[in-house]
N, C-alpha and C positions, 0 to 999 in steps of 0.2 A: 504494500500500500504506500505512495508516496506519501511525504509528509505532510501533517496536518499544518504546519505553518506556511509552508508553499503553497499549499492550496489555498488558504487564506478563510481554514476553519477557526474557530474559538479552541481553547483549549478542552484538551478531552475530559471525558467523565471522571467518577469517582474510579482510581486505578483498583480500587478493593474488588471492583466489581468487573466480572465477565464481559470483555467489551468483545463487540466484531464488528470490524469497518466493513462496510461491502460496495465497491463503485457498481454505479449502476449508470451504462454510458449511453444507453438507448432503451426505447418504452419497451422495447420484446425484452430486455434484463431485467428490467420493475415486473412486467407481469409474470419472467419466471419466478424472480425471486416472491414476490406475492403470493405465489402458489407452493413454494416449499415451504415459505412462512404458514400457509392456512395449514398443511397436512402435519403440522405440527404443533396448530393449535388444539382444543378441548375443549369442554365446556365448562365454563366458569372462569377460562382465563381472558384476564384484561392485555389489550396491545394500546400504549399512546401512543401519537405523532405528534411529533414538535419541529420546527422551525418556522423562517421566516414567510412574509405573503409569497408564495409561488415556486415554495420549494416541492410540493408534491406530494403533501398530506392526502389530499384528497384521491389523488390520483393513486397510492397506494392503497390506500382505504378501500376503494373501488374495487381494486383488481384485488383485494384479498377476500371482500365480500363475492367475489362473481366468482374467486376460485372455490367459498367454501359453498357457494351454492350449486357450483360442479354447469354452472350456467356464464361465459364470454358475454351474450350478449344483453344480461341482466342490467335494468335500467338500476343506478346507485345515484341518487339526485344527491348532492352536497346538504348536509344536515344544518347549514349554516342560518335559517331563519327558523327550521322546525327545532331545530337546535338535536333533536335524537327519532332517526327511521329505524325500524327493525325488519328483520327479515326472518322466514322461516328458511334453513340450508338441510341437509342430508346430513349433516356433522351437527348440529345445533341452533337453538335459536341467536340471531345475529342483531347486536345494536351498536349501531355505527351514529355517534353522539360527534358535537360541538360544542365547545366550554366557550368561542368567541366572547358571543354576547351574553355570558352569564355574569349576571351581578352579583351572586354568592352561593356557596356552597347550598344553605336554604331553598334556591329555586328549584336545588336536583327531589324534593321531597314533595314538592308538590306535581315534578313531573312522574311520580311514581317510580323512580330510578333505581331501587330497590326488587321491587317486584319485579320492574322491566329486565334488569342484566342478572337476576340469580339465574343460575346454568346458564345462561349464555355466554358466545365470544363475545366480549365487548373493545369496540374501538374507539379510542378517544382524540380528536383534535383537538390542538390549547389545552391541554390537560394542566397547565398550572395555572388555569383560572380556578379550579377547584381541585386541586390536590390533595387534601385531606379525605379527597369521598371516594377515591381511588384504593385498590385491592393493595396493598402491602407486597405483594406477590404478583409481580406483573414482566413484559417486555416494552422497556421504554424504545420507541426508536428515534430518533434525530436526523432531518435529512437537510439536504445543504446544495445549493449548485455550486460548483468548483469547474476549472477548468485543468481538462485533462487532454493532453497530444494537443493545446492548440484549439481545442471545440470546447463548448458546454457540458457537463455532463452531471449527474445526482450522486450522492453520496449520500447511501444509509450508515449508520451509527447504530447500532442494537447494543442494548445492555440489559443484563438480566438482574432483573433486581429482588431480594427474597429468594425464593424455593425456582425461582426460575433461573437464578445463572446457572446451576447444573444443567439442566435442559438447553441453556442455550450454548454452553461449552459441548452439548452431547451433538446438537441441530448441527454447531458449524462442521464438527468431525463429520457427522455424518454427507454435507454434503461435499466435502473433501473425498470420503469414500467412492460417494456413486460418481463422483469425476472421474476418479481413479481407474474404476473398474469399467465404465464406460455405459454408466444407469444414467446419468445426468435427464431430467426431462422422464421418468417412466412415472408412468399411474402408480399412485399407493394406495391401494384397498386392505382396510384392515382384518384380518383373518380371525377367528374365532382363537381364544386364550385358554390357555391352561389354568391348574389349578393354581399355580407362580404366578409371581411378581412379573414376570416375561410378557412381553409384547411382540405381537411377529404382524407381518403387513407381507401382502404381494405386490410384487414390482412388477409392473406388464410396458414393456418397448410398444412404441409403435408395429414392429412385425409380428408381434404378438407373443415373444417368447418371455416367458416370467421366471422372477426368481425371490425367495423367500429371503425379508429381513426380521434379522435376532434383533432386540434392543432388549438388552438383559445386563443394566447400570449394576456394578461391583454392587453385591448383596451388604449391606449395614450392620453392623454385629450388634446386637440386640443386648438385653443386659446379663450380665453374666449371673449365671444359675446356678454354677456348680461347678468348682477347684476355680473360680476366677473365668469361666468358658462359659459362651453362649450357645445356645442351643443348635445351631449351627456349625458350630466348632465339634460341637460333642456328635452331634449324629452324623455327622461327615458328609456335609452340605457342600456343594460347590459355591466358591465366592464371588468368581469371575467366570467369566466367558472362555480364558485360559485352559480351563478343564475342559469345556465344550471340542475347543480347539484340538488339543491332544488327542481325547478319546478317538475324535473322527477323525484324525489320522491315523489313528492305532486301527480302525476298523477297517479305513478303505486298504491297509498293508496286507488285509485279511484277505481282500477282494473281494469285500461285503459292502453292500447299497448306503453307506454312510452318506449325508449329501457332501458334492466338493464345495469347498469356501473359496468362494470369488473374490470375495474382500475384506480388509478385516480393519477395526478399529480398535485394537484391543483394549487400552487405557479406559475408552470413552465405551464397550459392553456393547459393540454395533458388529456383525458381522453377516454378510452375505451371502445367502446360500442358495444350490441347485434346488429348484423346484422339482421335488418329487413327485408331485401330483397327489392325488388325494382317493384312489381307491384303493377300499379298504380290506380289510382281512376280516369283514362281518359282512350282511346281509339283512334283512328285514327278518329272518328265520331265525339269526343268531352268528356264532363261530361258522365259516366256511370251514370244513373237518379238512380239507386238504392245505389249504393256505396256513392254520395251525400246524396242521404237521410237517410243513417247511420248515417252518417258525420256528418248531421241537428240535429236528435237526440240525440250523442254524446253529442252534446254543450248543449241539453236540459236539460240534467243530470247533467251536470256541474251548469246548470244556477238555476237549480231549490235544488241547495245541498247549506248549510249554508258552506262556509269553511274561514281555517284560512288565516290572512294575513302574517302570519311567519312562515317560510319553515326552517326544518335541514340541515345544507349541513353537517358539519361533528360535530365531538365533540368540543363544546362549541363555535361553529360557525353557524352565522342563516343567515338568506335574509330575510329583510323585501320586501314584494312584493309592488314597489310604485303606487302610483296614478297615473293615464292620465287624469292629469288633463289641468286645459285652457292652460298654459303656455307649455305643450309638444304639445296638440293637435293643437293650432296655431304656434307654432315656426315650424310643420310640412307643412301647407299650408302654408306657406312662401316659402317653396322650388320650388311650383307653380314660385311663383313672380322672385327666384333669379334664375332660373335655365329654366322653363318652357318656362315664358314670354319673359327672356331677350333674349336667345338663340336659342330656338323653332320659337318665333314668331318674336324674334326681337324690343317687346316694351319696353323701360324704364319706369316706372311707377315715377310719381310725387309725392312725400313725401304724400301732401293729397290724392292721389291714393290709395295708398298702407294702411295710416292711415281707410280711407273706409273701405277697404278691410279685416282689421282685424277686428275694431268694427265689419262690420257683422260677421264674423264668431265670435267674443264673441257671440254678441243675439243670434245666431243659436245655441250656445253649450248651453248656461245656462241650460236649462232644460237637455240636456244631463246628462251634468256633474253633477247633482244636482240628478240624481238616483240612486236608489243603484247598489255597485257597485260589482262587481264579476270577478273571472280568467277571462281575458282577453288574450289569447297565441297571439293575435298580427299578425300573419303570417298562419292564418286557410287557405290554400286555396291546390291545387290541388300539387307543390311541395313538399309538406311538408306531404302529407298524402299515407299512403304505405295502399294495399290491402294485410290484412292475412287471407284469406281461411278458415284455417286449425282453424281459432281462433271461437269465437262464440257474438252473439249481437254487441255491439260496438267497442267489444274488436278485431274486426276486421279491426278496424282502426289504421295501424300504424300511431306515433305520433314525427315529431320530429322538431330540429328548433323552441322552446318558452324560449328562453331562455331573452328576449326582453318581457317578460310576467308581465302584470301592472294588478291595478284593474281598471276596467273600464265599461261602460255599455255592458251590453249581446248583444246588437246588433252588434256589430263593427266586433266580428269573423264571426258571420254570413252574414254581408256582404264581409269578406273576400270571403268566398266561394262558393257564391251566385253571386257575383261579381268579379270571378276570372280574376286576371290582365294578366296571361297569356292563357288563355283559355277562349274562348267564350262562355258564357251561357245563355241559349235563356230566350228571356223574360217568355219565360211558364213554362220553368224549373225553374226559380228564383221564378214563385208567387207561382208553388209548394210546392217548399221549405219552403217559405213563409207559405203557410196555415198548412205544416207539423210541423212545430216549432211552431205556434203558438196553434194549436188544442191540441199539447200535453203540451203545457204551462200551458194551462189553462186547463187542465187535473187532471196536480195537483195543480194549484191552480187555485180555479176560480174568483178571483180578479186580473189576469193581465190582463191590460189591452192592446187589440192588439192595436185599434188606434194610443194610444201614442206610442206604438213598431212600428208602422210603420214608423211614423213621424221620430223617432227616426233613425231609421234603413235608410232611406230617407236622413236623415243631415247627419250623420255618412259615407255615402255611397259616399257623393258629398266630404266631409273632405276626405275619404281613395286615390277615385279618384284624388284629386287637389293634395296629396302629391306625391302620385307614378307618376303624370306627372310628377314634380320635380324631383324625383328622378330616372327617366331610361333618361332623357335628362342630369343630370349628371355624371351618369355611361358613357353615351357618351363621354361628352365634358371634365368630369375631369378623368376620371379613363380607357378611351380608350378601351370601351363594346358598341360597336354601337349596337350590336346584339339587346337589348331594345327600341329599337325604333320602332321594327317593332309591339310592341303593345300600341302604342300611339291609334291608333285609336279606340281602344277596351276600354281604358280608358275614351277617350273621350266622346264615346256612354253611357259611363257608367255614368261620372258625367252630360249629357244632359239630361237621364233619370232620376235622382235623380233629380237634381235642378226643374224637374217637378212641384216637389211638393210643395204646398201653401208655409208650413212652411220655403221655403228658397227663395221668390219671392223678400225678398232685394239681395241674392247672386245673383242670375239670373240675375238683372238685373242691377248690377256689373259685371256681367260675357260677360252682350249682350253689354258692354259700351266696358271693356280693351280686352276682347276675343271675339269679334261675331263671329269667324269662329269655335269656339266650340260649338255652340248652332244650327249654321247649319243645320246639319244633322237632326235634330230633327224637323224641320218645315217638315208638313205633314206626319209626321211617325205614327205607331199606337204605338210604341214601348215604351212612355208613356203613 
């Protein structure tokens, strides 16, 4: 950026704050930039414009209204007598305000200003006619004509002020990135989210070819619970995008459906990925029984390969991939207790309760944890897994979502997907599976032994169950996704079935003491 004294700008903003200069030398640079600006806004956030008569407030203002309404030819009349127009857009309600002619803060309470901009984008010209009534948390911009090569040309000024300079240090990487990789200019339609913090959008070119972006900002360490570690630390959470990175190179080395990363912003948790497409390994009927037993396979290859515990992300950057060990895999069925019990069912558990409660699951895990231990992706199950046709053997299986990937026993993915928490999987299709994974286990080698995989696969199965009760009861209660609840029951039937089994007959009957209505179901079933 030349200098801001040669151009014959004021001195710059506050330096505390996230600044991004952006020249804007002709109207087609305002209305791109207009349009990455709207695909980054939301609902509830404020944008001001500031400068002088004729630097381009309006003219911005316009083209980001016409981007967020997905409409060019959208008439945006200058708010400057109505002083505030709104707009309904396909991203949110829009109010594109005028402070000019306001004679005080006061007038904004009789135009209903309040009611007008809640969840909406709000834009403000002359924003420091009333300052005070403005969000805390907003994108100031400042625009300026200067002279650049000789010609005219506009000069934005963005700075993030509040909770927004993160996003706007995230915005600039970002459009750094899709210059880089050669996205500059592609549609962002935003894609259906996971149960994460993670945000993913499609990028569609003019020719039509698309590609999926991560925006998954360094996870926040939360407060610490236990030895000084956040809950995160302790269950062996990924923190970065870094992990993402590695695993899927460690996969596609495999010649497995990992998506390739086109682009990568690592610092700033933006990375750019092959569009694998979106069909899936269900149906309207349930589990595809073949597309599973790919899926079954898959893992067997993984489980039956020596690999490393240290992945490249980039130059002279690695991931150690950690252990799931006792301390992630009970701090996980804890979430049972803090989440499941207290709220689901309504019981307080008694210090010796709970004390119970985890001794048995230490005895139940010992022997887990005590085998060797292998990629564990954490999240095997029917979301995560895309159908590629066109591809061949396993590599038919897209791969995504292991960025959460630890070493751990081989059975635990396969009860992901054998025990799918959103999709019901009949008992005959699980012991299918079951005898698929194990027949070709001991294929190539003939010292596994199944027994103990069952057992294993049995504890592991009632541990996956007790956590994801915990955790879709707090999607509800803390995070406002009721929508998880409606596979509570499916979970339930799943840890009734595992606790079946010998090996967990102290959890069982810890389970028929603080939960008998979980054990229910299962009196007179044949389903264990």
């Amino acid at each position: 950026m030349p200098d801001r004294g040669l151009m014959g700008l004021p001195p710059g903003p506050d330096p505390r704050l996230p600044v991004w200069e952006v020249l804007l030398d002709d109207e087609q640079a305002t209305r791109d930039m207009a349009r990455f600006i709207a695909d980054e806004l939301k609902p509830g956030d404020v944008v001001t414009l500031s400068g002088g008569l004729g630097a381009g407030k309006t003219t911005l203002a316009r083209a980001i209204v016409r981007a967020l309404a997905g409409d060019p030819g959208l008439e945006v009349p200058s708010p400057t007598f109505t002083l505030m127009q709104t707009y309904d857009t396909r991203k949110a309600p829009v109010v594109h305000a005028d402070f000019y002619r306001l004679g005080s803060s006061d007038e904004l309470v009789e135009m209903g200003w309040e009611e007008a901009t809640e969840g909406a984008v709000t834009l403000v010209e002359w924003p420091d006619r009333a300052a005070g009534a403005l969000s805390a948390s907003r994108l100031d911009i400042t625009l300026d004509i200067v002279s650049a090569d000789g010609a005219q040309a506009r000069v934005a000024i963005l700075v993030g002020v509040g909770a927004f300079g993160e996003r706007l240090v995230r915005a600039r990487a970002l459009k750094g990135l899709l210059a880089r990789a050669g996205w500059t200019g592609a549609r962002r339609t935003p894609m259906t989210g996971d149960a994460s913090t993670r945000a993913y959008e499609r990028l569609t070119r003019e020719t039509g070819e698309n590609a999926v972006l991560m925006i998954a900002p360094r996870r926040p360490d939360g407060p610490p619970i236990r030895q000084g570690k956040p809950y995160s630390a302790i269950a062996r959470l990924a923190e970065s995008v870094h992990a993402f990175v590695a695993v899927d190179r460690g996969l596609r080395s495999l010649g497995l459906s990992a998506p390739r990363i086109l682009g990568e912003a690592l610092d700033e948790g933006l990375l750019l990925l092959e569009d694998l497409g979106a069909e899936p390994v269900v149906d309207a009927n349930g589990p595809i029984p073949e597309r599973y037993a790919e899926a079954a396979r898959l893992l067997v290859g993984i489980h039956a390969t020596t690999l490393p515990h240290v992945l490249p992300v980039a130059d002279e950057i690695e991931h150690v991939i950690p252990p799931y060990d006792e301390a992630a895999l009970t701090i996980e069925v804890e979430l049972f207790v803090d989440w499941y019990l207290r709220f689901r069912v309504g019981h307080e558990l008694s210090s010796a309760a709970r004390a119970d409660f985890l001794n048995a699951w230490r005895e139940a895990l010992a022997d887990v944890i005590a085998a060797p231990a292998t990629w564990t992706l954490r999240d095997y199950h029917s979301p995560n897994l895309i159908w590629l046709p066109e591809r061949e053997g396993v590599a038919r299986l897209g791969l995504i979502d292991f960025q959460d990937a630890v070493l751990g026993h081989p059975a635990y993915d396969l009860v992901s997907l054998a025990q799918d928490a959103r999709v019901d999987v009949a008992p005959e299709l699980e012991l299918k599976l079951l005898s698929l994974y194990a027949r070709e286990r001991r294929a190539r080698d003939p010292a596994f032994d199944v027994a103990a995989f069952a057992r294993d696969y049995a504890i592991l199965g009632a541990q996956r169950a007790t956590k994801i009760l915990g955790i879709f009861v707090r999607l509800d209660r803390r995070d406002r996704k009721p929508g998880y609840l409606a596979h509570l029951p499916r979970l339930e039937a799943y840890l009734a079935r595992n606790l079946a089994h010998p090996a967990l007959a102290r959890l069982k009957a810890w389970y028929e003491t603080h939960a008998p209505r979980l054990l229910a179901p299962a009196a007179g079933s044949d389903e264990t």
